[in-house]
Residue, then its C-alpha position, 0 to 999 in steps of 0.5 A: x179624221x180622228x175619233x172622238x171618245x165618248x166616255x171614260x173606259x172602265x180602269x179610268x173610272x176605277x182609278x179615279x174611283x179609288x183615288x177619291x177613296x184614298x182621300x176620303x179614308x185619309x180625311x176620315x182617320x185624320x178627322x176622327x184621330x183628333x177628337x176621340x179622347x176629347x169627345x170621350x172627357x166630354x162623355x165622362x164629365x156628363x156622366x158625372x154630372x148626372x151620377x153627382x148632380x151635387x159635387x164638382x169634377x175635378x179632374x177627367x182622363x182618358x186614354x188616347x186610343x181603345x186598346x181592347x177594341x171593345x169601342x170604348x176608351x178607359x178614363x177616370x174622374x176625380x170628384x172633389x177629393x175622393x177616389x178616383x172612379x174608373x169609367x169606360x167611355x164611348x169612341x166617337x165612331x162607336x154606336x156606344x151611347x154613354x159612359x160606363x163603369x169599368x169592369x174589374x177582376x177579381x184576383 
């Protein structure tokens, strides 16, 4: 008679293991990908709101993707006609909290 198997041996378990890895990673960048600069435009129009509680923003963009890796995207905003302002704002996957100025150098 055949012998019954009573559990899966350790590779089985290893590969199904990194199989469901694989899938969660791929979701994951896939999710976070999407809303990056759309979650940062909403940070930046917040910032604005409660720095000019009084004036209208009229525009806000951001950047796709941090190209520094500082966990920050760069964006600017223009309220009413005024110069635009640079801001860096958070990534979604970030513990950053809120927008800031951006850092210039002096040249």
């Amino acid at each position: 008679m055949l012998e019954r198997r009573k559990s899966f041996s350790v590779v089985e378990k290893l590969i199904g293991i990194s199989i469901v890895l694989i899938i969660f990673a791929t979701l994951l960048v896939a999710s976070v990908g999407k809303g990056v600069a759309f979650d940062s435009r909403q940070s930046a129009r917040s910032w604005a709101s409660q720095m000019y509680p009084n004036e209208r923003t009229t525009s806000v963009m951001c950047q796709t993707f941090d190209t520094d890796g500082d966990g920050y995207l760069s964006c600017s905003i223009r309220i009413n006609e005024y110069q635009p302002i640079a801001l860096d704002c958070p990534v979604i996957m970030s513990f950053n909290k809120e927008c800031r100025m951006s850092r210039t150098t002096n040249r």
